[in-house]
C-alpha positions as CSV (number, residue, x, y, z in Angstrom):
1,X,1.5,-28.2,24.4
2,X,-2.1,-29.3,24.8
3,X,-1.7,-32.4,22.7
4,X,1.4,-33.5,25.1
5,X,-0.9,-32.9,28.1
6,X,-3.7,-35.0,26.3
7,X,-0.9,-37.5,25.7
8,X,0.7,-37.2,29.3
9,X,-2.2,-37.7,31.5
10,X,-3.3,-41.3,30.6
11,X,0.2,-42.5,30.5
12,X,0.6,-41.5,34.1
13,X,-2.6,-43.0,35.1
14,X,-1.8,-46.2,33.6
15,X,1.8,-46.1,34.9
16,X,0.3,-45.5,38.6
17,X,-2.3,-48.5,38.4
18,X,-5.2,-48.7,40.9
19,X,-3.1,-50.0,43.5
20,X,-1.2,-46.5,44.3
21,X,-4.5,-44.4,44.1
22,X,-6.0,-46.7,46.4
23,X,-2.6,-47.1,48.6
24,X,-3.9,-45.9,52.1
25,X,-1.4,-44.3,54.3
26,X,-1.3,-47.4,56.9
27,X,0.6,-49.4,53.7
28,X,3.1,-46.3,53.0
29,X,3.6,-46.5,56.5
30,X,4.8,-50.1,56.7
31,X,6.2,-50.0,53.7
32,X,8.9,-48.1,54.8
33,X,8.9,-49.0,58.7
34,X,9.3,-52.1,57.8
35,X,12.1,-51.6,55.2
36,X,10.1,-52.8,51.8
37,X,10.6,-50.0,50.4
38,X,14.7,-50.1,50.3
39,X,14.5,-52.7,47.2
40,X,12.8,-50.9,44.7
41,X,12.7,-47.3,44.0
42,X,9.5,-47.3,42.6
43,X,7.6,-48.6,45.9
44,X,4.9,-46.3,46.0
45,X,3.6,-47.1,42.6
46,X,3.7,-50.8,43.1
47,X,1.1,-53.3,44.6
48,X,3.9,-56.1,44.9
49,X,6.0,-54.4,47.1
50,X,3.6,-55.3,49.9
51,X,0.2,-56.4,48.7
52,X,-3.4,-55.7,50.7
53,X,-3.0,-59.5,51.6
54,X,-0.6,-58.6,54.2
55,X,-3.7,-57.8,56.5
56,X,-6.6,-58.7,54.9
57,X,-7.9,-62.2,53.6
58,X,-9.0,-60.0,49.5
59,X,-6.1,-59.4,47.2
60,X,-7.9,-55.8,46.7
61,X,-8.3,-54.9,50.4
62,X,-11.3,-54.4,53.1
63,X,-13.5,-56.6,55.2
64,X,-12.4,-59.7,56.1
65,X,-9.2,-58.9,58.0
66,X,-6.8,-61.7,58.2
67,X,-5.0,-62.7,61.7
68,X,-2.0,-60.3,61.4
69,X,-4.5,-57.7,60.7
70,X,-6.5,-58.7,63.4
71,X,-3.7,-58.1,65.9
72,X,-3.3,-54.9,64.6
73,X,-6.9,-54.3,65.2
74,X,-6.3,-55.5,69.0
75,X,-3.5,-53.2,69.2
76,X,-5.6,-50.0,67.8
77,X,-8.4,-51.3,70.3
78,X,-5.7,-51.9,73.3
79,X,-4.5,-48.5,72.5
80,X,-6.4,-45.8,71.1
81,X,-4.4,-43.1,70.8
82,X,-1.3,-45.0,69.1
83,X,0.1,-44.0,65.9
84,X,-0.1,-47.1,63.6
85,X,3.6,-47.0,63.2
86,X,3.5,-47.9,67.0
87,X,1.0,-50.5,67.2
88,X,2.7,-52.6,64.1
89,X,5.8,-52.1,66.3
90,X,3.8,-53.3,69.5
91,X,2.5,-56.2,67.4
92,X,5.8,-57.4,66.6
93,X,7.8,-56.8,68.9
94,X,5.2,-58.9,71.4
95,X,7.0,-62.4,69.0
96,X,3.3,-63.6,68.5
97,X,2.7,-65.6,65.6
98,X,-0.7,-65.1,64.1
99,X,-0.9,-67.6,61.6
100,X,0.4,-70.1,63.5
101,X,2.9,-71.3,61.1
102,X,5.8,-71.9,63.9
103,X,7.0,-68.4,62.3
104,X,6.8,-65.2,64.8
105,X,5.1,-62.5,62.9
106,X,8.5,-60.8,62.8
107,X,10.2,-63.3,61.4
108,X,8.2,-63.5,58.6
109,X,8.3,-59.6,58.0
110,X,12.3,-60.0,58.0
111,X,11.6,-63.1,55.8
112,X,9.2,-61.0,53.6
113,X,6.5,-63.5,53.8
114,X,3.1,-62.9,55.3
115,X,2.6,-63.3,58.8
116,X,-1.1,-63.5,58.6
117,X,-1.2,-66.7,55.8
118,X,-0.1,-69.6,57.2
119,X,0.6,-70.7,53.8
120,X,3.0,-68.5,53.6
121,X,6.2,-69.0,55.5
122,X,9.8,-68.6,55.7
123,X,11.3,-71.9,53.4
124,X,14.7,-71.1,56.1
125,X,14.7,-73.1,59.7
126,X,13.9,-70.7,61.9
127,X,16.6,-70.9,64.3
128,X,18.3,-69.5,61.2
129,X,16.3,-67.2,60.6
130,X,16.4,-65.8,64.5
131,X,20.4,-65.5,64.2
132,X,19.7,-63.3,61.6
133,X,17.4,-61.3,62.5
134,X,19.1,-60.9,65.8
135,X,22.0,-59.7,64.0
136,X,20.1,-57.3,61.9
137,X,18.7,-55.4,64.7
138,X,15.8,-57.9,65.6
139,X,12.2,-56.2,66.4
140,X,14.0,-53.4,67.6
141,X,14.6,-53.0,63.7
142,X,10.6,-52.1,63.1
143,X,10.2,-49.9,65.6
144,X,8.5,-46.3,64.5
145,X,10.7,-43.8,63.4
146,X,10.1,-40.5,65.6
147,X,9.4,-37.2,63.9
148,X,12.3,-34.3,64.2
149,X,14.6,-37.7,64.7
């Protein structure tokens, strides 16, 4: 039994990565507010799902914030006492486009690209794009799911 332990334990560490012991609890949060996570079961132990550079400018994270993450920043500072599934709600919903790519922010989030890179955009026309996301539920769509609900 000890050898399969020995055997066990780095497997699961490599099979985690460093990307899910470093996941913070803001990214579980949005993963799954925001839907990512319906796509691939294995969600929490993948970066791709929705990488650090959905609000910062480093592939791994930290200081400097991009403009999406910005915004949240605003929102946290706007409202204190907010949950973060709230604020990222607040962000959206508010049809802003950070990256001023002619996207809304939650457009891109629908389109799964980053609102906060304005290298990254949609590759639809947007009025396409709105039609959809209108008929999916629109912002409405992100908003944070209540506790005991």
């Amino acid at each position: 039994m000890a050898g399969l332990k020995q055997f066990l334990l780095p497997v699961a560490l490599l099979a985690l990565g460093g990307s899910v012991l470093a996941m913070p609890q803001f990214r579980l949060t949005a993963i799954q507010q925001l839907g990512y996570d319906r796509l691939d079961p294995l969600w929490q132990y993948s970066g791709k799902v929705m990488g650090c550079t959905f609000c910062h400018v480093n592939k791994g994270g930290g200081a400097p914030w991009n403009v999406f993450g910005q915004a949240l920043q605003k929102g946290f500072a706007a409202n204190p006492k907010s949950s973060f599934g709230d604020v990222l709600y607040t962000v959206l919903a508010a049809n802003g486009d950070s990256d001023g790519d002619g996207y809304p922010d939650a457009i891109e989030v629908f389109a799964w690209t980053l609102p906060g890179d304005p290298k990254s955009f949609p590759d639809k026309p947007l009025a396409e794009l709105e039609q959809a996301f209108s008929a999916a539920g629109g912002a409405e769509a992100y908003a944070a799911k209540k506790s005991g609900k």
